[in-house]
Structure formats: structure tokens, C-alpha cells
N, C-alpha and C positions, 0 to 999 in steps of 0.2 A: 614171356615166361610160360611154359608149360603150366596149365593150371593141375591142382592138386588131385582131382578126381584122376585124372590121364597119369599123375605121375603114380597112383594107388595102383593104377592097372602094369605101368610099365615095372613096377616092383615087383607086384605079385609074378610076373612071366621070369623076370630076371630069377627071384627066389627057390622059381621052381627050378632052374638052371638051362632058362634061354635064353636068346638073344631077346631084344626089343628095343623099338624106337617107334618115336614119333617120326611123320614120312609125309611127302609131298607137299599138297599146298598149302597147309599150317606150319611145317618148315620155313615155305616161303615168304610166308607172312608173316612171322616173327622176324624172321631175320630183314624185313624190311620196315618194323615198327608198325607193323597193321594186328589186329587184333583177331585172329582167323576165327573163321563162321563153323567151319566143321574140325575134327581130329579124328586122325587118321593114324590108327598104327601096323607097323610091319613087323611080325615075330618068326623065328624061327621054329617053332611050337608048329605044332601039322594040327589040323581042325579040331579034331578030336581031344586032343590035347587043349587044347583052348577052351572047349568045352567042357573038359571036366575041372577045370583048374576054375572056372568061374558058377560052373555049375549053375545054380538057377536064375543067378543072372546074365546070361549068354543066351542067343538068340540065333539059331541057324540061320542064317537069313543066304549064304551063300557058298555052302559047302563043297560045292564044285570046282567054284573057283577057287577057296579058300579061306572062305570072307565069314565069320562069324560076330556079331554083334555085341557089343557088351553097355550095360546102362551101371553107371559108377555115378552116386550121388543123385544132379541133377541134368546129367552130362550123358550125352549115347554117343558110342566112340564104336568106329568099326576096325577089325583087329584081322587080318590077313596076311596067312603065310608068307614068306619069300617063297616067290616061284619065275620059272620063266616060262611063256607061252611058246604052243607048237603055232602049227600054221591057221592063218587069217581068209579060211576059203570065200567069206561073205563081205569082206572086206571090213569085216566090222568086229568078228567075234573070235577069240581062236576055237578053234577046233577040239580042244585040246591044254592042258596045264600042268607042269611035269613040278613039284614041292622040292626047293632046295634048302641048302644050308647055310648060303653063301649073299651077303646083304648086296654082294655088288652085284652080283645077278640077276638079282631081283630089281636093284635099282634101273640095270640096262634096257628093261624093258620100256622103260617110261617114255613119255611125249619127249617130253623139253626137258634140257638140263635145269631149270630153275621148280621142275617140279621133281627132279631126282637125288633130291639131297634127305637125310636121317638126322637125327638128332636123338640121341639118351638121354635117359633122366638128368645126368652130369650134367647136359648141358652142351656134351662134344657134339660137332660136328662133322658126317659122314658125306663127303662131297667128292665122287671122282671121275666126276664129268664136270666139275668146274659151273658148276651150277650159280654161286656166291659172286662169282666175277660176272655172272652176266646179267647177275641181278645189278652189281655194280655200274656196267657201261649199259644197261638197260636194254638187254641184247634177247629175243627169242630164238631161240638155235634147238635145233630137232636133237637129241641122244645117239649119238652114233649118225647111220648115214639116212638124209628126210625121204629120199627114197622109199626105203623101205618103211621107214616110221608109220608116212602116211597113205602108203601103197595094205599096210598090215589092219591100220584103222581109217576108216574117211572122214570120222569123226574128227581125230585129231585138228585136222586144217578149219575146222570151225573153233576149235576150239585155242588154235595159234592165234586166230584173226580176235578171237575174245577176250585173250591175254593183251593182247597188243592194244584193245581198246580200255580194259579195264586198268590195265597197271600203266598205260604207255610207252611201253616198250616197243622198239622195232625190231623189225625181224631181219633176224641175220641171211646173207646174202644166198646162201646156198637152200637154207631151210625156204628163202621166198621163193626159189627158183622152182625146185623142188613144188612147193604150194599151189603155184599158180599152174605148171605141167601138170599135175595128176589131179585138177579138181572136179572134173570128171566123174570122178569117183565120189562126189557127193551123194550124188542120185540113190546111194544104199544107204545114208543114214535116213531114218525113220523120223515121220512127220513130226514127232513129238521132241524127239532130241533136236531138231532142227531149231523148232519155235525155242523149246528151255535156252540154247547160245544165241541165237540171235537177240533173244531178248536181253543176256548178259550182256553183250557185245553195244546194243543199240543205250540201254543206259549205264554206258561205259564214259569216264570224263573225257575219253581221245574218239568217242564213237563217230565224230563226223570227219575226221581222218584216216581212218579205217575203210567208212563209206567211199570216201572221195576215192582214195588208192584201190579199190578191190570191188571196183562192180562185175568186172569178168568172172569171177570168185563165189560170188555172190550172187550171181546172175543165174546160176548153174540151179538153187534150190528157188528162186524169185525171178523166174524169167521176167517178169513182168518189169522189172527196173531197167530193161537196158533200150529199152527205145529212149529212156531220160536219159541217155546219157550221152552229151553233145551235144543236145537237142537244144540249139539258141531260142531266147524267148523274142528277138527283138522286141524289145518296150521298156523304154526311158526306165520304169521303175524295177525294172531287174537289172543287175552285172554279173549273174551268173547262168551256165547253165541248167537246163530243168534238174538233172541229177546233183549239180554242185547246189544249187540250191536247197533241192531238198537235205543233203550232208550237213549247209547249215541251219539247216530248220530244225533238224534233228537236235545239233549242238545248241541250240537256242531255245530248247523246253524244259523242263522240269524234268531230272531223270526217275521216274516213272512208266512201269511200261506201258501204260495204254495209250499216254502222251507222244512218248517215242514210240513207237508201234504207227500210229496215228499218222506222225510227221513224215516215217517211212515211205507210208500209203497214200499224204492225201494228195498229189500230182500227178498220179501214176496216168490220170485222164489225158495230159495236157497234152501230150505229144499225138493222138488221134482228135482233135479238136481244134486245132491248130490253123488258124487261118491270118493270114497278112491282109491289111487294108491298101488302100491306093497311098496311102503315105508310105508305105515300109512299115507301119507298125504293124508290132505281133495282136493275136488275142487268141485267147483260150477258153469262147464261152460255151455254159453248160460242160466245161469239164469235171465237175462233182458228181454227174452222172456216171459215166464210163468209170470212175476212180472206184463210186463208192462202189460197183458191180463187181471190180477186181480186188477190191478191200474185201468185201466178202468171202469173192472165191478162195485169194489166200488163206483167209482165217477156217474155213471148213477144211482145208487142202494141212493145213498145219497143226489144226483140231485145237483149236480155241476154245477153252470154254462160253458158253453161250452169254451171259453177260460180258466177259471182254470182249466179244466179237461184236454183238450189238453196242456199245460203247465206240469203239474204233470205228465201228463203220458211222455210225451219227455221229462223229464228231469230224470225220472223212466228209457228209456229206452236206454238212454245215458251214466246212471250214471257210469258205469264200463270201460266206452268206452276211450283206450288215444288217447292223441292229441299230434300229434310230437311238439315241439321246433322249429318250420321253418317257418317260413315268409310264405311260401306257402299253410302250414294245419293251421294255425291258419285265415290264408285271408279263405278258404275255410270252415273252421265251421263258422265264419262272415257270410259268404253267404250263408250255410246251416240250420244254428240257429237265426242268428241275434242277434246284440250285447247285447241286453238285457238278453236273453235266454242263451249267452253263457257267462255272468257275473254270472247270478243263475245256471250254471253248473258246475262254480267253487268253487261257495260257496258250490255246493254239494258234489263236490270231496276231498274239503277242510272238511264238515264235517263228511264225510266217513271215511276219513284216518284219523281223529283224534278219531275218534272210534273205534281205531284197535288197538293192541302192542304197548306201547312207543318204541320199538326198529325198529319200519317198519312205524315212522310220517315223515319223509326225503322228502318224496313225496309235502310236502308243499310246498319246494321252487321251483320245479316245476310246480307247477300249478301258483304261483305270477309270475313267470319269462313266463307263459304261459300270465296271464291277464298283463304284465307287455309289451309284443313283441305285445297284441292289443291296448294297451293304446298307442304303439308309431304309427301305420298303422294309428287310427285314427287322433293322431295329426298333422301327417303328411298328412290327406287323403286320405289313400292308397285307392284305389277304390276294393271294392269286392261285388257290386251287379249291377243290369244291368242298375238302373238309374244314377247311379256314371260312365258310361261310355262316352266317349266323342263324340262318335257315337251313331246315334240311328238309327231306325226304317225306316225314311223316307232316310237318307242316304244308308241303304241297297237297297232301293226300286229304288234309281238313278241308283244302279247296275244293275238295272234288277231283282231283285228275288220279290216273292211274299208272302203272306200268310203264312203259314208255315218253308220257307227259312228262311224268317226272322229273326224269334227269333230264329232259330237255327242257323243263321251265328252271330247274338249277343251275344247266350250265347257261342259259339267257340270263341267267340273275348275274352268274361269277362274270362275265364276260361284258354284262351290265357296271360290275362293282371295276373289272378292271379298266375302264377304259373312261371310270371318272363320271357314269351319268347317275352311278347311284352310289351311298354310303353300304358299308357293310355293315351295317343297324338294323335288328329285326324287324321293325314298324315299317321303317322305309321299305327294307324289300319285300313282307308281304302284304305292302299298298301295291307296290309297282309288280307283285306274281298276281294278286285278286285283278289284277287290270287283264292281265295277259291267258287268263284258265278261262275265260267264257271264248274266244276263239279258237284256245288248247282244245277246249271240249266238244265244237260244235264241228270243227275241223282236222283235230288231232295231227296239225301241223303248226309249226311256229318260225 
């Protein structure tokens, strides 16, 4: 159901004596019982018009194109002429944008028939590319011919393969033919748009069907993926290849992008590391090196903000890394990771190993019974970083040390506390610092 702010705006246009509808993928999304994220309308109304009718609430935000903003209630709806575009010289933008009068016109320009449908406040339905039937047989099909679709934007074919992952839908046959001849034409959409669908796409519910079908596709903006692809692991605890594997690793995480992002990248090593032993088995060691190097470079290459990128890349370059069963290494990846980073290291080991042989998944209870020995440290407190200690700073400094002593007779205490030879009780530890500050002071090494 249209919500009531949007139906405020499509009256007001209507009253004043134009066209309006709600348009694209909130269409879509009603009419398949999803609850759409944005609203979008299309009026007949030329900019200007739009702008006086809503006056100071209307927001030029894209006047060129047509695109005027409007904030109704608690709801910001963008409100955009009907127009058709001239030519697509950069393969991405038109040139150019001529204001019509005519809704089907405006509809023809669009990607896919499932995002070229309208809707009015009624309720009716404006469908004439058959957009509703394809939501039906769960069909993605270009508007007219995919040729030109996605010859006009290069975006589009990222954004067919992110439909196909988020709604599960296949792509109809002409539109894949069409896809996979002109993706080529990747190479102009901008680093930034690239990361924004991939990351749609990768925590999409079909995303590791997508993956498996479209590494050529996909290869084009991630060179880096296609040497995974074919690439056998021979070794009993795989039955897939390095790239089908990772598709299910991917399907096997938490959809979350830094997780799926993560799963994308953390293999990328394997196929330069790659050595067989005198039996025929495969191995792949120290490939979290070479991974986490190209885990980086994409994420600079795609412009990542700087905490998902350090995240992705340390969980990239942990992924393979174990962690004992012991009170002691699990308090120590706490104060090396931190509990958040080492929750998403097990969701990443968790979806590793379920992408490998059903005869070698056993490792699962290992890893619960790993997040299961930190769920009790924390309930209990257990201290494993250095403001969780009962000592601090100015307390060293009673002993005499200085500067640098310091934090180094603190982190000997924490590392002390974690590893079980001392309580985290202030007497205890500073017995066990007044032991250690007369060789701090006379050596200023520890």
C-alpha cells in the first residue's frame, strides 16, 4: 500500500492538474508483498512546477535531470519528470534529457520491465512492457532491445546480475545474451557504484548462484576472481572448485556486507600458492598472505571506507588461522581482535567450513564451543585488555617507572592475568609489578 505521506504528494500534483504515480522499484515491491525501502515518483509537472507547488519543501537536488526532492511527513520521496534520454556517449550518463508528456515514454527508458511499471494513488496499474508477468514467472528481461539497454548504461548489467541475486529471479534469455557480450563495458561504471551492487548483490539470498553463473561478468570489474575459477583443490576436504567454493562460502555467511565481502576475497591467494604433494594432494599454504594483499588492493581500487576495509582484510587474513579450545587463546584473540571482530571470525570459519565436503563440516562444533568458552569469559568478566585491569598507569608510576615502563609493566601484568599466572586483584598484581620495576628501572627492558 502506498503509504500516506506519498499518497499527500501524488494528490497534491494530481490537483494541481498533472499526471503522477508512484514508479519503479516500489512498484515492484508492492506488487510482490515486499515492503519498499525508497519511493519514487514520476509526474508530468516540468521541474519548476514541482517546485513551486511544494514550495519550501522541495529540494532541487537534480534539476537537470528532472529530479526534484520532496520531504512529506517523515518520508523523502524523489519526484521526476517524465522524460526520455538523448545519447549515452560515456556509457553511463545521457548527454542530454528532452521532458515529455507521455508516462509510456518515460517508462521505455528504463532497465527491466519489472522496474518499468506506475501505479496512482487508485491503486491502477501502468504496465506496458509486461513488467507484472515477469515478476510472475520471475523473469529479468531488458525494456525493449538489451542491446541497446545496456550498450546506453554499463551500470545496468550490474545491476540485472543484483536483481537476479536479491529477488531470484533469472534472466531471460536474450537480456543474458546481450549481458554477458557487452560487459566489457563495465570498465566505465565508477569505483563507487561498482562496490554500492556488488555489495547488493553479494548479500542477496541467490548471491552464490549469481557468483557461480557470472565469473566472466564479474571478472571484468575483480580481475582478481578468475584464476579461482576451475582451479581444483585436490584435497579430500573440498568437492568444489576454488571459485565454487568461495559462491558457497559466500551463501554460507551471514548477509552482512563485511562478512560477504570477506568470503568474496578470502581465497583469492589459493590458486598462486598452490602446491601438490607426492600423494596427489592439493595445499594451499600461507595463502592468507597473497589474499589479504589483493583484499586490500580491491578495497582501495573500490574505495572502501577505512574501517570496512581494515575489517575485511583481518578477517581475510585470519580466516584460516585456528584458535585452541583454552581459556588462554581464546582471552588472547579477545585482546587481539576484540569481541566483535572475533564473533565475525567465526561466522567466517563457520561459513568456510560449510563450503567444503559434507564429510570434513565437524569443525562447526568447534568453533560454537570456541564462541561458546567467550560468551562465558565475558559473563563472567574475564579481563583480557588493559582497561579491564585493576591496575593502571598511575599505579606503576608509585613504583617508580616511567614513560615507556609503563605500558610495558601493564601489558606484562594483562598478559600475566591472561594466561592464568596471576588474578586480576589489585594486591596481587602490584606484588607481582613491585617484583618486575627494580629490573624495569635498572634496564628499562622487560
Amino acid at each position: 500500500m502506498i503509504p500516506q505521506e506519498v499518497q499527500r504528494i501524488l494528490r497534491r500534483l494530481e490537483g494541481a492538474g498533472y499526471e503522477a504515480y508512484t514508479v519503479g522499484g516500489c512498484v515492484r515491491d508492492m506488487l510482490m508483498g515486499t515492503a519498499p525501502h525508497d519511493w519514487d515518483v514520476t509526474t508530468s509537472a516540468l521541474p519548476k512546477e514541482t517546485m513551486a507547488l511544494f514550495d519550501h519543501f522541495a529540494i532541487p537536488t537534480g534539476l537537470r535531470h528532472g529530479t526534484v526532492t520532496v520531504r512529506s511527513g517523515g518520508l523523502v520521496c524523489e519526484i521526476t519528470t517524465f522524460r526520455t534520454d538523448g545519447d549515452y556517449p560515456d556509457h553511463r550518463h545521457p548527454a542530454a534529457v528532452s521532458f515529455t508528456r507521455d508516462l509510456t515514454e518515460d517508462l521505455a527508458r528504463r532497465d527491466l520491465t519489472v522496474n518499468a511499471m506506475a501505479m496512482d494513488v487508485r491503486g491502477t496499474l501502468y504496465d506496458p512492457f509486461r513488467g507484472q508477468q515477469d515478476i510472475q514467472v520471475k523473469k529479468l528481461r531488458c525494456v525493449g532491445q538489451p542491446d541497446r539497454r545496456f550498450s546506453e548504461d554499463a551500470l545496468r548489467m550490474l545491476r540485472t546480475l543484483r536483481f537476479s541475486a536479491t529477488l531470484g529471479f533469472a534472466i531471460e534469455e536474450d537480456t543474458h545474451r546481450a549481458l554477458r557480450q557487452q560487459c566489457g563495458d563495465l570498465r566505465y561504471v565508477a569505483a563507487e557504484r561498482v562496490r554500492e551492487e556488488l555489495t547488493k548483490l553479494l548479500c542477496g539470498k541467490d548471491a552464490g548462484r549469481v557468483l557461480a553463473e557470472e565469473p566472466q561478468v564479474l571478472g571484468v570489474v575483480l580481475p582478481e576472481i578468475l584464476p579461482c575459477v576451475g582451479f581444483e583443490q585436490h584435497n579430500r576436504h573440498h568437492c568444489y572448485d576454488v571459485w565454487r567454493h568461495t559462491a558457497h562460502a559466500v551463501d554460507a555467511a551471514p548477509p552482512e556486507p563485511v562478512l560477504r565481502w570477506t568470503m568474496l576475497l578470502h581465497d583469492l591467494g589459493k590458486p598462486q600458492c598452490f602446491t601438490l604433494d607426492e600423494r596427489g594432494v592439493g595445499h594451499f599454504y600461507g595463502h592468507h598472505r597473497p589474499g589479504t594483499e589483493m583484499a586490500e588492493a580491491i578495497c582501495r581500487r573500490l574505495r572502501f571506507d577505512n574501517a570496512a576495509a581494515r575489517r575485511i582484510c583481518m578477517l581475510v587474513r585470519y580466516h584460516d588461522r585456528p584458535i585452541s579450545l583454552t581459556e588462554k587463546a581464546i582471552r588472547r584473540a579477545m585482546n587481539q581482535l576484540g569481541v566483535e571482530a572475533l564473533r565475525q571470525l567465526c561466522d567466517v570459519k563457520r561459513a568456510d567450513n560449510m563450503a567444503q565436503h559434507p564429510d570434513y563440516r565437524s569443525r562447526q562444533q568447534e568453533i560454537d564451543e570456541g564462541e561458546a568458552m567467550m560468551d562465558d569469559l565475558l559473563a563472567r568478566d574475564a579481563c583480557f585488555s588493559l582497561r579491564q585491569l585493576a591496575v593502571n598507569g598511575r599505579d606503576m608510576a608509585v613504583l617508580g617507572l616511567q614513560g615507556r615502563q609503563i605500558g610495558r609493566a601493564l601489558q606484562a601484568l594483562l598478559e600475566a592475568v591472561m594466561d592464568g599466572a596471576v588474578e586480576n586483584e589489585r594486591e596481587a598484581l602490584l606484588a607481582m609489578a613491585a617484583k618486575k620495576a627494580s629490573p624495569l628501572l635498572r634496564t628499562d627492558t622487560i
